[in-house]
C-alpha positions in Angstrom: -87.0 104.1 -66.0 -85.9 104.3 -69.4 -82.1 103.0 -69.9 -81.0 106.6 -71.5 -82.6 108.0 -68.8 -80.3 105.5 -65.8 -77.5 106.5 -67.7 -78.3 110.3 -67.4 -79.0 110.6 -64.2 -75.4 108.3 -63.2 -73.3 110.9 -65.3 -75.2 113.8 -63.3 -74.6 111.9 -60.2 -71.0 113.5 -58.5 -70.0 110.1 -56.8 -70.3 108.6 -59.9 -67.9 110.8 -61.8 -66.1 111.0 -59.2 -65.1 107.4 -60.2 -66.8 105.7 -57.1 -69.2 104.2 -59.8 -66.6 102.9 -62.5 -64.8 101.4 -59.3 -68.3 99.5 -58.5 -68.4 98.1 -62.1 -65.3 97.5 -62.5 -65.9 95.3 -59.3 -68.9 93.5 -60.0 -67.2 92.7 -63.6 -64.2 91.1 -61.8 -66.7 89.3 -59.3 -68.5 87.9 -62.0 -65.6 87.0 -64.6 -64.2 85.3 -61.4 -67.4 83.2 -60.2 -67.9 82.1 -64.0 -64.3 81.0 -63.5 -65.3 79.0 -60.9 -68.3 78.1 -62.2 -67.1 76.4 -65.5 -64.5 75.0 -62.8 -67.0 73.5 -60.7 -68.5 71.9 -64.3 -65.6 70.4 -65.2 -64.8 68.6 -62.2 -68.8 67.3 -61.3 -70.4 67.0 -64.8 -66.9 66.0 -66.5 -64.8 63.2 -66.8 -61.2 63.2 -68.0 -58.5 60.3 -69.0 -54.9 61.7 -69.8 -52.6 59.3 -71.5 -48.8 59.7 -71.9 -47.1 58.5 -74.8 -44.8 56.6 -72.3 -47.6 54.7 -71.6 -48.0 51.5 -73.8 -51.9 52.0 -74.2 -51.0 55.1 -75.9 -50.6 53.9 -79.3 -53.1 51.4 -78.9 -55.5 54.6 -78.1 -54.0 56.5 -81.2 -54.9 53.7 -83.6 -58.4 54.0 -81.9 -58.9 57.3 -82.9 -57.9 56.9 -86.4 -60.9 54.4 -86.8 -63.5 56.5 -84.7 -62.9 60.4 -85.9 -62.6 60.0 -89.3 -64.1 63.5 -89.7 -61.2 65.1 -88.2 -59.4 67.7 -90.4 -55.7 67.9 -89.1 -54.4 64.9 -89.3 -51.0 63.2 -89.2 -49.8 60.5 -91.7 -48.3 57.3 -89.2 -46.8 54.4 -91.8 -46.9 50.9 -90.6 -45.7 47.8 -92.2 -47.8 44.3 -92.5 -45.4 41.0 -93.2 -47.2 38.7 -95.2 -46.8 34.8 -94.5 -44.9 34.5 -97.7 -42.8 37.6 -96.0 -43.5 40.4 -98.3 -43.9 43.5 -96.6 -46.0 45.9 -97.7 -46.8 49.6 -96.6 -49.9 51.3 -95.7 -50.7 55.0 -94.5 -52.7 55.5 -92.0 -53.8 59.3 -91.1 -54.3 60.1 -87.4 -55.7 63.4 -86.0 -52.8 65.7 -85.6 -51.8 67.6 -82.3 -55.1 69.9 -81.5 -58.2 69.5 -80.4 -60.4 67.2 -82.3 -64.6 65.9 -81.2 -66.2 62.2 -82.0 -68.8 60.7 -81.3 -69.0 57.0 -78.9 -72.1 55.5 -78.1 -74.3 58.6 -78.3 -71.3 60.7 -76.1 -69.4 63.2 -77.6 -65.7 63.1 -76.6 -63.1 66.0 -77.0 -59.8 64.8 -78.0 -56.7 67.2 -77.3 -53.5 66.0 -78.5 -50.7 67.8 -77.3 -46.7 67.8 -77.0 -44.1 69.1 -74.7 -42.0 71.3 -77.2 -38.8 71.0 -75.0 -39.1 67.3 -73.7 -37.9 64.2 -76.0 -37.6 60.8 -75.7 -34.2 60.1 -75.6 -34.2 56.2 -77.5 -37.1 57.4 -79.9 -36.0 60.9 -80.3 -39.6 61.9 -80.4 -41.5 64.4 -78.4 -43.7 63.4 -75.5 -46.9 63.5 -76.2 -50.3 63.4 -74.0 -54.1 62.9 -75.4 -56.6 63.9 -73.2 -59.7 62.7 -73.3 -63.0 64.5 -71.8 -66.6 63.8 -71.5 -70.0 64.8 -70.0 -71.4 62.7 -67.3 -69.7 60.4 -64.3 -69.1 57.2 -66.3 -66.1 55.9 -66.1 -66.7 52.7 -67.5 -67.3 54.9 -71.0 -63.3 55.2 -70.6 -62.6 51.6 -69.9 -64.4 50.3 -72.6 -62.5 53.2 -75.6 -59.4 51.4 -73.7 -60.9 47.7 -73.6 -61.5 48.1 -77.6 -58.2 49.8 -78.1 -56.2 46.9 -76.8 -58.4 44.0 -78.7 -57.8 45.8 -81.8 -54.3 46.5 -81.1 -53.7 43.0 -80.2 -55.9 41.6 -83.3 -53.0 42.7 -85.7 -50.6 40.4 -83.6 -52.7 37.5 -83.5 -51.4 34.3 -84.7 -48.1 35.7 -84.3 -45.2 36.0 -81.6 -43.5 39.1 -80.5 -40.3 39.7 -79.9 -39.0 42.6 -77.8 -35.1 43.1 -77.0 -34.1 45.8 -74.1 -33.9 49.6 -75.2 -32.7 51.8 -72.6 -34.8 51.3 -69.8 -37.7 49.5 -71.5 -38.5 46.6 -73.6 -39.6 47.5 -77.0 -40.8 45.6 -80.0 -38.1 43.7 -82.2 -39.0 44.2 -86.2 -42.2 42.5 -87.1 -44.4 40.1 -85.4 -43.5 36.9 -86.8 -45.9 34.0 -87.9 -46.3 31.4 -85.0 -43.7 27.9 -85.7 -45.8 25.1 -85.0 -44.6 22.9 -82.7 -44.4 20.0 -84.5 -42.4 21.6 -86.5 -39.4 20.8 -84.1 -38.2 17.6 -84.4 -36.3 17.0 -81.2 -35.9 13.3 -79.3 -38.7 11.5 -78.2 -40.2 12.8 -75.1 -38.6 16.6 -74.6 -41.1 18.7 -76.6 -43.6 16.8 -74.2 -41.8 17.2 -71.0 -41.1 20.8 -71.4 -44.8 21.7 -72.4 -46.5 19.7 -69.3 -43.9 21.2 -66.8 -44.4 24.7 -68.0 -48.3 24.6 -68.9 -48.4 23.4 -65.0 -46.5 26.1 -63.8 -48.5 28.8 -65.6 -51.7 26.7 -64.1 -50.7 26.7 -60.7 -49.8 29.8 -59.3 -51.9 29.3 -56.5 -50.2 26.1 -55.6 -47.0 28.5 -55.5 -48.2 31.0 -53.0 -49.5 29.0 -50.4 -46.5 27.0 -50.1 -44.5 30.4 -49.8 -42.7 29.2 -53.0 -41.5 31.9 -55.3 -43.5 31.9 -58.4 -41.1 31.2 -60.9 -39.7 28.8 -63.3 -36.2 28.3 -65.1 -35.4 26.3 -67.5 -31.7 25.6 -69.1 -31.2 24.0 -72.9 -27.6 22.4 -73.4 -26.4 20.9 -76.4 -24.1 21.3 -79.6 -25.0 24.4 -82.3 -27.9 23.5 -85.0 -30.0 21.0 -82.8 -32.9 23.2 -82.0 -32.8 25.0 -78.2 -33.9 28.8 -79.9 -35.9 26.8 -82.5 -37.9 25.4 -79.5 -38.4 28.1 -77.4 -39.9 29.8 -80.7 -42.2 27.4 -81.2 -43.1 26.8 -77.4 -44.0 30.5 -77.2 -46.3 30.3 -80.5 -48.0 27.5 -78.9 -48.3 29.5 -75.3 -49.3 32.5 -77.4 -46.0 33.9 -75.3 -44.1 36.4 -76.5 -40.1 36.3 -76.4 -37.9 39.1 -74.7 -34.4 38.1 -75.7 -31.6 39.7 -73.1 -27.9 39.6 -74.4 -25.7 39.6 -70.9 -22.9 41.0 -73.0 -24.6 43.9 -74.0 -21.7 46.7 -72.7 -24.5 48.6 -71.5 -26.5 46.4 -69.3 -25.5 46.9 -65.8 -26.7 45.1 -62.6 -29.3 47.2 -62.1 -30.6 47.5 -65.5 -31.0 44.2 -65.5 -32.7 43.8 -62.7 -34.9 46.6 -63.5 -36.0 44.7 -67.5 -36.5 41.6 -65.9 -39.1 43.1 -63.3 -40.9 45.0 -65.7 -40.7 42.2 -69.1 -44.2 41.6 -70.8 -46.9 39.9 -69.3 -46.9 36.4 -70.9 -43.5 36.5 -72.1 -40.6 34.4 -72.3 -37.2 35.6 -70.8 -34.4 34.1 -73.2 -31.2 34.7 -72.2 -29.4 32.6 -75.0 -25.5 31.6 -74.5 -24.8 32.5 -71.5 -21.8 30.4 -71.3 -20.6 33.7 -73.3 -21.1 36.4 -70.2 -19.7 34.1 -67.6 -17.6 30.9 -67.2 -16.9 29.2 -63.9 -14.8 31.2 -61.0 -13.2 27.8 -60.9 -11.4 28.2 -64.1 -11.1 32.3 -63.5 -9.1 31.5 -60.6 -7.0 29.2 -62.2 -6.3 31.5 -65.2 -5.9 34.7 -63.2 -8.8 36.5 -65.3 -11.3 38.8 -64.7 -14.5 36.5 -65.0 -16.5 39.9 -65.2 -15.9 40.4 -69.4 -18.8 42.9 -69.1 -20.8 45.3 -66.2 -23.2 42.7 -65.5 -21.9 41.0 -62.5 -22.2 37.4 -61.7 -23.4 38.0 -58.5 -25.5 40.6 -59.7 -27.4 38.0 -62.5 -27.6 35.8 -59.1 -29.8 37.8 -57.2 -31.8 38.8 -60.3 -32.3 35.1 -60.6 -33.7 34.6 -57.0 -32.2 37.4 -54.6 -34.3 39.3 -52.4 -35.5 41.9 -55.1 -36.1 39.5 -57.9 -39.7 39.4 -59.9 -42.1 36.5 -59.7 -44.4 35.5 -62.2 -41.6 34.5 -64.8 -40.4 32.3 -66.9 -36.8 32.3 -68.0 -34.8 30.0 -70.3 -31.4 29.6 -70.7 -29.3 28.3 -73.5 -25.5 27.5 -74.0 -23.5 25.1 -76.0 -21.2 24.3 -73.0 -22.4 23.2 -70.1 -19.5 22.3 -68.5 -18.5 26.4 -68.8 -21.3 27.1 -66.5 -20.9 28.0 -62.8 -22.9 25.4 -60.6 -24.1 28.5 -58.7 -26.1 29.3 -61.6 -27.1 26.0 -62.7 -28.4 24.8 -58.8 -32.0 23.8 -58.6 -34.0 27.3 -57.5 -32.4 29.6 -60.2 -33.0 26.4 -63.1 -35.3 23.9 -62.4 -35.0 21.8 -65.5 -31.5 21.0 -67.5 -32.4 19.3 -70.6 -30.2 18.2 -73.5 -31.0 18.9 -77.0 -28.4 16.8 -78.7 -27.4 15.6 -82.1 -30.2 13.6 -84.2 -31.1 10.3 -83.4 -32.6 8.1 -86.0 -36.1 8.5 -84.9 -35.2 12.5 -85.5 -33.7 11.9 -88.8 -36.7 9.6 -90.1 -39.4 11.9 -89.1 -37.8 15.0 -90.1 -37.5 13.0 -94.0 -40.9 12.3 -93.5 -41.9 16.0 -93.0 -39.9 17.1 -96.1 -41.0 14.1 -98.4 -44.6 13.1 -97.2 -45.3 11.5 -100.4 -42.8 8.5 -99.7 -42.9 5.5 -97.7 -42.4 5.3 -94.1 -39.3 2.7 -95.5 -37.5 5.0 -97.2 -37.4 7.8 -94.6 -36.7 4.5 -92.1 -33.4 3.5 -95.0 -32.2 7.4 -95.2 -32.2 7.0 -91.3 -30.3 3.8 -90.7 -28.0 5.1 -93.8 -27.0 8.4 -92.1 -26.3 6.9 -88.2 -23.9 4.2 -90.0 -22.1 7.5 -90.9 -20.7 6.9 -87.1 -20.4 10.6 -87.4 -23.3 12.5 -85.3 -25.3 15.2 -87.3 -27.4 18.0 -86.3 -31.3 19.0 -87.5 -29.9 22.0 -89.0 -27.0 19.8 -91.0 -29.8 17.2 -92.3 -31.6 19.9 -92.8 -29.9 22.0 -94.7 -29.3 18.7 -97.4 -33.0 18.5 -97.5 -33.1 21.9 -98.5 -30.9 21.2 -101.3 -33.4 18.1 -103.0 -36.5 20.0 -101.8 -38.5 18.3 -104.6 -36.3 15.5 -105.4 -36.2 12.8 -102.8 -34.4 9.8 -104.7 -32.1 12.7 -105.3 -31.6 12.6 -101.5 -31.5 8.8 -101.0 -28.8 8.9 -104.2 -26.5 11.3 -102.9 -26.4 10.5 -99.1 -22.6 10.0 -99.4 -22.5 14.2 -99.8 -23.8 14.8 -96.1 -20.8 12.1 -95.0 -18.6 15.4 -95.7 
């Protein structure tokens, strides 16, 4: 039957006018826009895979910085400026552009992937003062592993700008975040400390980092602390800088007299630090001295809302993190509570003192390789017949002033006696 013809005979038909027949079409409409519903429904969740990343999360600029590189076709974009630090410590400035907040399509590996960048208009990140954001990421087929790898190649190339370089993060709210740029890697003989600690140090912790197996069947908590003493200028941060370039560890660096660190903040950065990082907490003869002498004076040992007994149990109480290393430096040990100090909370006490002779001949020998193993041995003897103890950064700092001159050094010794 011809199609004018159905249509005649429905508008001749009284149930139809009567509206019986719209009701029917209007019903089998519905029925169909709903089982299409479910239908594209039914795709998504069997033929599609999906990977949502928050901008909490720290892949998510790692992912970003992925997607610059891969949809480079992309016509709403966002301009992100980074910085690079060049060894002589120039900085300069580059602009990269990243897709913008929409929907965007690339291609990986013969799959197309749909990108939707999207952000909450009413949330903010309170430290950053930047929106949330989410990307989304959604392809055809089951394969996960698609996902991992996007992720896998994010990371490497994320971690490729930091390589050869150590990272320093200091606690921001309730997260550790990256401290200015990622700077160059100290050697480690760069250091010159007495014969024997740069060796100690480095076997004791490379066997803790080796052994964590060792740990755990014992029931031993796997952890390690370590505490540098000494006068200022001998080297204790310039150390652990250059121990964590040759661990390729990075450095979070915790200030207990931080106003706004509280027991449980505390507790909370030290559990959730960097993997393969260093825990500096650097003079902390400063946040607390011993309740012997509080006592005695009538104080309030607590000069800040971190507690004594609350960096205790942080240390090694019942809720405290494994898997970390932590090192401690003050100028004063005899300030320090033995509590703090005992074997369990730091396992190893060295002294970095003043410079021996050894120190001061082999630190002349790095400044002025060109002269005889005499002369730096002269310079040495010269400077200990002072009877006055000197620190590296002391000699130091009079190398620095005959860089290129070293009989100017050996002429004008009698200066550093000052």
């Amino acid at each position: 039957m011809p199609e004018s013809a159905l249509l005649a005979s429905l508008a001749d038909n009284p149930y139809f006018s009567a509206g019986f027949g719209l009701v029917g079409v209007g019903t089998a409409l519905a029925a169909l826009r709903k089982g299409s519903q479910y239908a594209f429904i039914a795709f998504r969740r069997h033929a599609m895979i999906t990977l949502e990343v928050p901008s909490k999360d720290r892949s998510f600029q790692w992912l970003l910085q992925w997607i610059t590189l891969n949809a480079r076709k992309a016509q709403h974009l966002s301009v992100e400026t980074t910085f690079h630090q060049n060894d002589t410590g120039k900085i300069n400035t580059k602009f990269d552009f990243i897709p913008s907040p929409g929907t965007h399509f690339f291609n990986y590996k013969n799959h197309w992937i749909r990108v939707e960048r999207s952000r909450e208009k009413g949330m903010l990140d309170l430290h950053m003062g930047t929106p949330w954001e989410t990307v989304t990421l959604t392809s055809l087929g089951w394969n996960r592993e698609l996902f991992f790898e996007i992720l896998a190649e994010a990371q490497k190339m994320a971690l490729s700008r930091e390589e050869g370089k150590t990272v320093m993060y200091i606690p921001m709210g309730a997260e550790w975040r990256q401290f200015g740029f990622p700077r160059r890697r100290r050697p480690l003989d760069s250091v010159v400390l007495a014969d024997g600690i740069v060796e100690r140090i480095l076997h004791d912790i490379k066997d803790f980092i080796g052994s964590p197996r060792w740990y755990m069947d014992r029931g031993i908590p796997y952890r390690r602390g370590y505490l540098l003493y000494g006068p200022p200028g001998c080297g204790k941060t310039s150390f652990i800088q250059a121990l964590a370039g040759e661990l390729e560890y990075s450095i979070c660096v915790m200030n207990l007299s931080d106003r706004s660190l509280s027991d449980e903040r505390l507790n909370h950065l030290m559990s959730i630090a960097p993997q393969q990082s260093i825990i500096l907490l650097e003079d902390i003869d400063a946040a607390f001295v011993k309740r012997d002498d509080v006592e005695k004076a009538g104080q309030n040992m607590y000069m800040n809302r971190v507690t004594f007994s609350g960096l205790l149990n942080t240390l090694d109480g019942v809720a405290s993190t494994e898997e970390r290393i932590v090192f401690m430096t003050t100028n004063y040990l005899e300030r320090l509570d033995p509590a703090l100090i005992r074997p369990g909370r730091v396992d190893i006490k060295q002294e970095i003192g003043y410079a021996d002779a050894d120190q001061i001949e082999r630190l002349f020998a790095r400044f002025f390789p060109q002269e005889s193993p005499k002369n730096a041995s002269r310079f040495a003897r010269n400077v200990c017949d002072f009877g006055e103890a000197k620190s590296i950064a002391q000699i130091q700092g009079y190398f620095m002033l005959y860089k290129n001159n070293a009989d100017a050094a050996m002429n004008n010794i009698l200066s550093l006696k000052d």
